[in-house]
C-alpha positions as CSV (number, residue, x, y, z in Angstrom):
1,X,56.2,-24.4,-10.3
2,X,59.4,-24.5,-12.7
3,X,59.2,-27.4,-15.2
4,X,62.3,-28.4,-14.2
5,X,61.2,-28.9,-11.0
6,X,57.6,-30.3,-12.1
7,X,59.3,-33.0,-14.1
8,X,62.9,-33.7,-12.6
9,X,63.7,-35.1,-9.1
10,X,66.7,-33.2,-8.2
11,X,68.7,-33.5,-4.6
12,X,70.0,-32.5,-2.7
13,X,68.8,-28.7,-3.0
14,X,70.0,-27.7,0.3
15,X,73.9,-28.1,0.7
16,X,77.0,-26.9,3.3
17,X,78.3,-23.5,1.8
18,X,82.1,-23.9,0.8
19,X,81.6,-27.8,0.3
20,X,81.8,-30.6,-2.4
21,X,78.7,-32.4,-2.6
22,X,77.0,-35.2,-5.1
23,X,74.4,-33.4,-7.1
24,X,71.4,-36.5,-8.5
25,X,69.2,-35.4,-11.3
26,X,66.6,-38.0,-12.9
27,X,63.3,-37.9,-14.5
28,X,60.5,-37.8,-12.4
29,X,58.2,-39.4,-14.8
30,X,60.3,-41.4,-16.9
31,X,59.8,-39.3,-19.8
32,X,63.1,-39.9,-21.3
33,X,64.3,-36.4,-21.4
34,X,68.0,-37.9,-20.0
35,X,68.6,-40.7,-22.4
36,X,71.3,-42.9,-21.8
37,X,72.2,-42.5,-25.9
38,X,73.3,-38.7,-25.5
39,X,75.6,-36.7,-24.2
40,X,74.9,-33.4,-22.0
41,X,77.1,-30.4,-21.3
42,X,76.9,-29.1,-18.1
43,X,77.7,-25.3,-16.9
44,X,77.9,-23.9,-13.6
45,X,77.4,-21.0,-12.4
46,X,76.5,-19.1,-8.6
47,X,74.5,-16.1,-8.3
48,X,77.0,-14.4,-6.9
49,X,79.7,-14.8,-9.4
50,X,82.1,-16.3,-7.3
51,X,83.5,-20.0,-7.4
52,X,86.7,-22.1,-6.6
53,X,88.1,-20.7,-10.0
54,X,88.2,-17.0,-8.8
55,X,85.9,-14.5,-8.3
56,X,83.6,-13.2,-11.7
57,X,85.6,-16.9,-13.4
58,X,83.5,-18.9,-14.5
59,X,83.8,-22.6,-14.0
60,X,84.5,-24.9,-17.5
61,X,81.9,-26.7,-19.0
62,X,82.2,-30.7,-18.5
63,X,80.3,-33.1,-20.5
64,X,78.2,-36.0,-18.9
65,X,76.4,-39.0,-19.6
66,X,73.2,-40.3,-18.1
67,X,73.4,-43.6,-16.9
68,X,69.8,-45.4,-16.1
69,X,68.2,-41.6,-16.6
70,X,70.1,-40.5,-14.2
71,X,73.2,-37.6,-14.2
72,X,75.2,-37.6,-11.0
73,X,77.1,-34.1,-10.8
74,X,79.9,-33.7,-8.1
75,X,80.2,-29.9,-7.4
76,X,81.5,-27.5,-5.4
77,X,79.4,-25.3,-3.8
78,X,81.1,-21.5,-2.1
79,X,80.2,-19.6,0.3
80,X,76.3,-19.1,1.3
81,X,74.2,-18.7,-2.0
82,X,71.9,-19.8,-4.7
83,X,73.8,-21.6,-8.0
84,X,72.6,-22.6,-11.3
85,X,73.2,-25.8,-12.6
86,X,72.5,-26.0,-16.3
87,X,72.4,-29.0,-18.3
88,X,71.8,-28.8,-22.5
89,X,71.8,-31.8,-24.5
90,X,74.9,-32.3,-27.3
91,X,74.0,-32.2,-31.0
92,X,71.2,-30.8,-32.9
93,X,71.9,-27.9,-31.6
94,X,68.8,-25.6,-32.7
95,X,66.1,-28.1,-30.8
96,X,68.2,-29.4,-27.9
97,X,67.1,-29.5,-24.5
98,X,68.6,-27.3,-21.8
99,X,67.6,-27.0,-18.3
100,X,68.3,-25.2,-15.0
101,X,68.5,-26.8,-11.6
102,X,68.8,-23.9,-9.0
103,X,70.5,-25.2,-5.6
104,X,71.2,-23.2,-2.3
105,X,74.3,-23.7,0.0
106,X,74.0,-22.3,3.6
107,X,76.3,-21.7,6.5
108,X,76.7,-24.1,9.6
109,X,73.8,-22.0,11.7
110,X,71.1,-21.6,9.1
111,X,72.1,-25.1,7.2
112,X,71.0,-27.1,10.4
113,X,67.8,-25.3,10.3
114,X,64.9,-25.9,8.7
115,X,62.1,-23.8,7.4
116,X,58.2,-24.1,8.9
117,X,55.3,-22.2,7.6
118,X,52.7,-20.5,10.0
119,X,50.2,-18.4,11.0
120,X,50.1,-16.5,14.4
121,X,47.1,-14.6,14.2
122,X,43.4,-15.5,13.1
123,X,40.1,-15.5,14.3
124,X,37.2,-17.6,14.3
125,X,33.0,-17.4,14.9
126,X,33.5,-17.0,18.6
127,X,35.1,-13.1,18.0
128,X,34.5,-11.5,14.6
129,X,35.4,-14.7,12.4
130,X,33.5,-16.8,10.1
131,X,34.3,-20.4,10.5
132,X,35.2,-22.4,13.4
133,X,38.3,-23.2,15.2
134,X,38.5,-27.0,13.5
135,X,37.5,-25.7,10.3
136,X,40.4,-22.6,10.2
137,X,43.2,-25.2,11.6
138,X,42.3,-28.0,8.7
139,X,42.1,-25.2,6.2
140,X,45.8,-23.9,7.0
141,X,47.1,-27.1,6.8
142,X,45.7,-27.3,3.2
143,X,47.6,-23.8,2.5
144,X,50.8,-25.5,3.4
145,X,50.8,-24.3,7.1
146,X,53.3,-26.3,9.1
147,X,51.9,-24.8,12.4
148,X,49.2,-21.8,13.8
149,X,47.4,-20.7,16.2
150,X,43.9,-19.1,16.7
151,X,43.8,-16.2,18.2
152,X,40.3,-14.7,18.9
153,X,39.7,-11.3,20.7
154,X,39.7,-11.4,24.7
155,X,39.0,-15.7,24.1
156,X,41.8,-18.5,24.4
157,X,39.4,-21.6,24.1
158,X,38.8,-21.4,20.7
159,X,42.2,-22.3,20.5
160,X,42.0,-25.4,23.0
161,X,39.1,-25.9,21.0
162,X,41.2,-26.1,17.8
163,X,43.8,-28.6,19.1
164,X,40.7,-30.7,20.8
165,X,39.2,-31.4,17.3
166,X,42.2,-33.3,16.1
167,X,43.4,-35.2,19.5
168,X,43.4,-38.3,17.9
169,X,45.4,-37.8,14.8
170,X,48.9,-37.8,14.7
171,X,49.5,-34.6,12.9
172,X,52.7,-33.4,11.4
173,X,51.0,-30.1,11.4
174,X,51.8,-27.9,15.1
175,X,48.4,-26.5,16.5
176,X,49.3,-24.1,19.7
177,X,47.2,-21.9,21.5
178,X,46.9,-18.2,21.5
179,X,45.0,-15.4,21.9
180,X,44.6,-11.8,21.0
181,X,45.4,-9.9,24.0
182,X,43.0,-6.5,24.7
183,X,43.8,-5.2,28.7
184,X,41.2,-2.5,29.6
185,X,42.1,1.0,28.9
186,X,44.8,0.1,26.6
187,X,44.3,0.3,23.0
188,X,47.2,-1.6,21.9
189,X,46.3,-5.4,20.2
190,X,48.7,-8.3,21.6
191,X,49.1,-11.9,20.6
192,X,49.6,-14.4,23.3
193,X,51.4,-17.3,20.8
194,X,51.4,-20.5,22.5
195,X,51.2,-19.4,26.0
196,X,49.7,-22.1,28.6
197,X,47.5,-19.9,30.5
198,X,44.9,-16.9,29.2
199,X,46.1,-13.7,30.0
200,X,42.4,-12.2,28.8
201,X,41.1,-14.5,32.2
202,X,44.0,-13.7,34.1
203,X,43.1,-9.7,33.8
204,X,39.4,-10.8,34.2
205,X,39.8,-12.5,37.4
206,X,42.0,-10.5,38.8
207,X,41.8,-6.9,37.5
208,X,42.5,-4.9,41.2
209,X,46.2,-6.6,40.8
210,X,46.5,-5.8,37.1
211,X,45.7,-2.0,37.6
212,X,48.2,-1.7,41.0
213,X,50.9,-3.6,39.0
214,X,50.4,-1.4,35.9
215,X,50.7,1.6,38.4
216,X,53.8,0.2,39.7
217,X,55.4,0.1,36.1
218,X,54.2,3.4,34.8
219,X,55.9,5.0,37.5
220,X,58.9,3.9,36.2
221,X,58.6,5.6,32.8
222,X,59.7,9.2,33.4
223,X,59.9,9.5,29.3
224,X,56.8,9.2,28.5
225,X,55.0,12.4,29.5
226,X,51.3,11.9,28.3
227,X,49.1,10.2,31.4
228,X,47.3,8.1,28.9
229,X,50.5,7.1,26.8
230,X,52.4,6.4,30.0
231,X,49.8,3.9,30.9
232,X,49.6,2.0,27.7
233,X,53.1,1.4,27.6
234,X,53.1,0.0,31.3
235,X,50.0,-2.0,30.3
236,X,51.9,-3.6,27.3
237,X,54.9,-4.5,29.5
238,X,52.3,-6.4,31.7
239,X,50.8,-7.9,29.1
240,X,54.1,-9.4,27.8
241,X,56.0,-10.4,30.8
242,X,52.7,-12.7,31.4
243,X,52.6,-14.2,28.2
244,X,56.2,-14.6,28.6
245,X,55.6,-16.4,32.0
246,X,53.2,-18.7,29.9
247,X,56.0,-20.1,27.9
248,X,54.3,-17.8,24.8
249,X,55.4,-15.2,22.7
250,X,54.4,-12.2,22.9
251,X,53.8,-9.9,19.7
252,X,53.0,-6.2,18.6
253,X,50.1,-6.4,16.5
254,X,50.0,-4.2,13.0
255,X,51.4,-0.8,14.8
256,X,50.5,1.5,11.8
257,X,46.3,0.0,11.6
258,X,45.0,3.3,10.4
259,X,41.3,3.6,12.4
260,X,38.5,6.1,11.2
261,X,41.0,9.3,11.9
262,X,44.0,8.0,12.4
263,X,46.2,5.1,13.4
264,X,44.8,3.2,16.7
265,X,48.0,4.1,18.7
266,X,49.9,7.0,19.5
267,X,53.3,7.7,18.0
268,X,54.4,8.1,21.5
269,X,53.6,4.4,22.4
270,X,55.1,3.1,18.8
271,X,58.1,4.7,19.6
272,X,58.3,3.4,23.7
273,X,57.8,-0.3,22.6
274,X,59.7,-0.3,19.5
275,X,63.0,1.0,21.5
276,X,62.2,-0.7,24.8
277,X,61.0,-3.6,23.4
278,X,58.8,-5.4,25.9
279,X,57.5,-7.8,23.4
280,X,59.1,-10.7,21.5
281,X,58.4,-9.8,18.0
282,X,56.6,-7.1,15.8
283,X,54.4,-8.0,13.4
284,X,55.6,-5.5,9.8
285,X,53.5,-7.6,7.8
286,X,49.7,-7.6,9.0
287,X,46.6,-8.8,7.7
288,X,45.7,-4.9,6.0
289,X,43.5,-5.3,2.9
290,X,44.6,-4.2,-0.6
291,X,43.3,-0.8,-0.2
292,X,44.9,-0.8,3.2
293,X,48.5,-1.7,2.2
294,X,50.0,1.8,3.0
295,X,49.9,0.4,6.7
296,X,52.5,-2.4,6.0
297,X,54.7,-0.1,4.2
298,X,55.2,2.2,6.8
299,X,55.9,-1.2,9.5
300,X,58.3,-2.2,7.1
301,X,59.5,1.3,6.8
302,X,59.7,1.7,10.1
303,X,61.2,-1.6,10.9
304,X,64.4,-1.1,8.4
305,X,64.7,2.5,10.0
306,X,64.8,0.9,13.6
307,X,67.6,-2.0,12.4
308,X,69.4,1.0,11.0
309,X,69.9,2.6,14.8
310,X,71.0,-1.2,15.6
311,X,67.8,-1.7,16.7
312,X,67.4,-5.6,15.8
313,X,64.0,-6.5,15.9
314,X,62.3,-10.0,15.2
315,X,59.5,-9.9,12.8
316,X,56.2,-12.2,12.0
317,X,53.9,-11.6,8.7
318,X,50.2,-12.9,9.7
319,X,47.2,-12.9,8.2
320,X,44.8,-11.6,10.7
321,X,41.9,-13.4,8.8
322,X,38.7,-13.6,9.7
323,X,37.6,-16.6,7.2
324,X,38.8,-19.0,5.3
325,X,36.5,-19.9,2.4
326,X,36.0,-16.9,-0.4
327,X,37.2,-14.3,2.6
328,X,40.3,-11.9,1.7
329,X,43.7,-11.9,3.8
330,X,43.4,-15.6,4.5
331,X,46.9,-17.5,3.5
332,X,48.2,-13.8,2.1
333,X,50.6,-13.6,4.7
334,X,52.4,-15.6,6.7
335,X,55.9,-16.5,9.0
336,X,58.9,-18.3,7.7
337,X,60.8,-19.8,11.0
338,X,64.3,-21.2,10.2
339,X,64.0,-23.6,13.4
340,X,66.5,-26.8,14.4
341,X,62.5,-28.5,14.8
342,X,59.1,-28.5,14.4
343,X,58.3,-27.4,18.3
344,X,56.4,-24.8,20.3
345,X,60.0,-24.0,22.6
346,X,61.9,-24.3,19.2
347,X,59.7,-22.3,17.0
348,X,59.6,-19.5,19.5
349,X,63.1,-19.3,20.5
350,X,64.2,-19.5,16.6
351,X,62.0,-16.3,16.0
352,X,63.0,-14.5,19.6
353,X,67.0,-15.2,18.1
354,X,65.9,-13.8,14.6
355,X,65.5,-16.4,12.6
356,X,62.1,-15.7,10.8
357,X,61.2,-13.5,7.8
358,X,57.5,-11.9,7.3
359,X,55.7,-13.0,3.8
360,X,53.3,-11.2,1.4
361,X,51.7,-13.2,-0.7
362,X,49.0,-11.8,-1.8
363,X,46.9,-13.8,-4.8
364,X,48.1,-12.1,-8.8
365,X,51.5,-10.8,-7.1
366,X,54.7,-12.0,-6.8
367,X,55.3,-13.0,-3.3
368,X,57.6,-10.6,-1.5
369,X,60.1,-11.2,1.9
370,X,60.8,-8.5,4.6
371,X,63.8,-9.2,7.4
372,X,67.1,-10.0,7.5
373,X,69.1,-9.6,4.2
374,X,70.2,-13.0,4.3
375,X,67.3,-14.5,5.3
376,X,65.0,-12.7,2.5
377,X,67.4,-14.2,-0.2
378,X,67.5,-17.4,1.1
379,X,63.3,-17.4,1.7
380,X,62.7,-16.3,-2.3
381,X,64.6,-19.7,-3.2
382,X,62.4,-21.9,-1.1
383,X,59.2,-20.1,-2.4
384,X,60.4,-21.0,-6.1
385,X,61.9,-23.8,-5.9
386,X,61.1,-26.3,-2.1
387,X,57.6,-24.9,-1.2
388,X,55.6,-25.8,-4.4
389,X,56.2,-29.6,-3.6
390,X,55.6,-28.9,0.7
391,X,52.6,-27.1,-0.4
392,X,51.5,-30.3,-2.8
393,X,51.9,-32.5,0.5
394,X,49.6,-30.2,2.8
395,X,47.0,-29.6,0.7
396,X,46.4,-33.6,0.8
397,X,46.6,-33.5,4.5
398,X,44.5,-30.6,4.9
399,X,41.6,-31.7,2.6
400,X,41.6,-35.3,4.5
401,X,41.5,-32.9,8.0
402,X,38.3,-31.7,6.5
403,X,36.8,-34.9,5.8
404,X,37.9,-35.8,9.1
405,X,35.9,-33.0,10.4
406,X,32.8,-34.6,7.6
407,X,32.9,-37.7,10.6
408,X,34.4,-40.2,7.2
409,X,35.2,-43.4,8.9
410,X,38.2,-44.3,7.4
411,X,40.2,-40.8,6.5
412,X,41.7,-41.1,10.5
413,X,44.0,-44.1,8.5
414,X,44.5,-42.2,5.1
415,X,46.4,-39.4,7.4
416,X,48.0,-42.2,9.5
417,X,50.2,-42.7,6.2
418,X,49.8,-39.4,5.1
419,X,52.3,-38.5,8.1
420,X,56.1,-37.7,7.8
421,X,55.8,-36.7,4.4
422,X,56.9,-33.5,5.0
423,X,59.9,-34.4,7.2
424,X,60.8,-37.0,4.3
425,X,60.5,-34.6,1.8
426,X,63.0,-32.4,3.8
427,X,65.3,-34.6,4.5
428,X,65.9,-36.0,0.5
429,X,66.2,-32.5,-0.3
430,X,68.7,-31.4,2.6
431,X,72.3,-32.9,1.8
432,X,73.4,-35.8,4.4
């Protein structure tokens, strides 16, 4: 975290593009730094060098006074963009003070937005993971999750499981359920995100329908020539029209894995579902190891390439990790949904109308963005300069989750008033 934002409360940080708004900068700690006895000069400047002076102008300097620790700033803020607001105290001119307060203005769309955290894809000790399903949901809250889902292999109770743990509390944390999808004969890994139904049981109990309705698809694509291609592809557009039916979303899991000799699909199936599209969203940023980050390279790759044939595709990052405690992958990669709120129909529409970006964060790096242009720039602000203090409020919640899980009488009450802290913190920090 910045020291300015460690020891200043600054707000609003989220503002209207191409509006005047009233900028409030105090100590946090009342550690004097704005003293009502001085004078401060204040620049301003936006990243992208234009402002109501003229484009590559910059703005005059004015010179404030604190009153009560406390500099009120009414500014200007054009077009959609991060600006710098610097403040460096008058006099003494070697040791003075000077600071920089970074605020973001937004469009109409994207400012009545705001941004959630999640995971869609994890697993747990009933498939190939280490911790349970209450363990995995209290642990991504203390990440700064704002919602997830489990997802184990061919099993969609663990995730029932996962919202049954925490019933009784009134979470500000979104549990769904999920699954990752596996029809037989068909190679290619699904998520089912928040559907109502198991499409694993559904193809279980009822697998002489599933093969004559994939039949019935796969004669409709002439294209693909291969038998065994063919029939994947008609399997995947099964697979997602039922998660679809489920009220889920339905996603392409990590195209370019790389298996033993080669990757676990065919080129020939990438290529069908990334210009049909039968799913909802793609995931370019999967849960590959270190040594296996050549895979998310190419999905990114392959993603900009397909937005460059106008091919508009909506994206997720997940982790696909299989443990939570001293395990690799878990909390390296994630989904940022821009979303009006903090709901299953919400989240999914929001990413289904492109409103999400895929994060990489793994641990010694700096965390990197993949998506839309716009909504990359705008996701590298929050990470700097909104998520530190989200994350801050989480990790509470999600450490009082696990004590929860301990059976400690009283933490049920300590996350009574734990909740709406987020939503608080979000709406100081958006402007009125």
């Amino acid at each position: 975290m910045r020291n300015e934002n460690r020891y200043f409360d600054v707000y609003p940080k989220i503002v209207p593009a191409n509006s005047s708004v009233l900028i409030i900068i105090r100590d946090r700690y009342g550690q004097s730094f704005l003293r009502d006895d001085k004078e401060y000069e204040m620049k301003y400047f936006p990243l992208e060098r234009f402002s109501q002076t003229g484009e590559y102008k910059y703005q005059e300097a004015k010179i404030l006074k604190p009153h009560n620790g406390t500099l009120k700033i009414q500014q200007f803020f054009t077009g959609e963009q991060e600006h710098i607001i610097e403040i460096c105290e008058k006099g003494n001119e070697k040791h003075a003070h000077r600071w920089q307060f970074r605020i973001y203005s937004l469009e109409p769309d994207l400012f009545c937005r705001k941004p959630y955290k999640g995971d869609m894809h994890m697993h747990t000790h009933y498939s190939d993971g280490y911790e349970s399903p209450a363990f995995v949901t209290a642990s991504c809250r203390k990440i700064g999750l704002d919602f997830m889902a489990i997802t184990d292999h061919r099993q969609y109770y663990p995730s029932i499981e996962s919202q049954e743990a925490f019933k009784d509390l009134d979470l500000d944390m979104l549990i769904l359920r999920g699954e990752e999808v596996h029809p037989p004969f068909n190679p290619v890994h699904m998520i089912n995100f928040g559907g109502n139904f198991s499409i694993n049981e559904l193809i279980k109990n009822n697998e002489k329908d599933y093969y004559s309705e994939v039949e019935k698809i796969k004669e409709k694509i002439s294209e693909v020539k291969d038998e065994d291609a063919r029939f994947q592809c008609a399997s995947c557009i099964w697979t997602f029209e039922r998660i679809r039916q489920g009220g889920g979303l339905g996603i392409f899991c990590h195209p370019y894995w790389q298996v033993r000799e080669g990757y676990y699909i065919s080129d020939t199936v990438i290529s069908y579902l990334l210009k049909n599209k039968p799913f909802d969203a793609m995931e370019i940023i999967s849960g590959y190891y270190r040594h296996e980050e050549d895979s998310n390279t190419l999905q990114v790759a392959r993603y900009h390439e397909e937005r460059a044939k106008g091919n508009n595709i909506p994206v997720v990052g997940v982790s696909d990790s299989h443990g939570c405690v001293n395990r690799d992958l878990f909390g390296w990669y994630y989904t940022i949904v821009f979303s009006p709120e903090l709901k299953q129909e919400k989240i999914i529409k929001s990413i289904k109308e492109l409103y999400s970006v895929a994060v990489e964060a793994i641990p010694g790096e700096s965390p990197r963005a993949y998506g839309d242009f716009r909504l990359v720039k705008y996701a590298l602000y929050l990470m700097r300069e909104i998520f530190p203090d989200h994350d801050e409020i989480c990790f509470d919640e999600g450490k009082l989750m696990l004590r929860y899980l301990e059976g400690n009488s009283n933490t049920a009450d300590l996350i009574e008033k734990q909740k709406g802290r987020v939503p608080s913190l979000y709406d100081k920090l958006w402007a009125k």
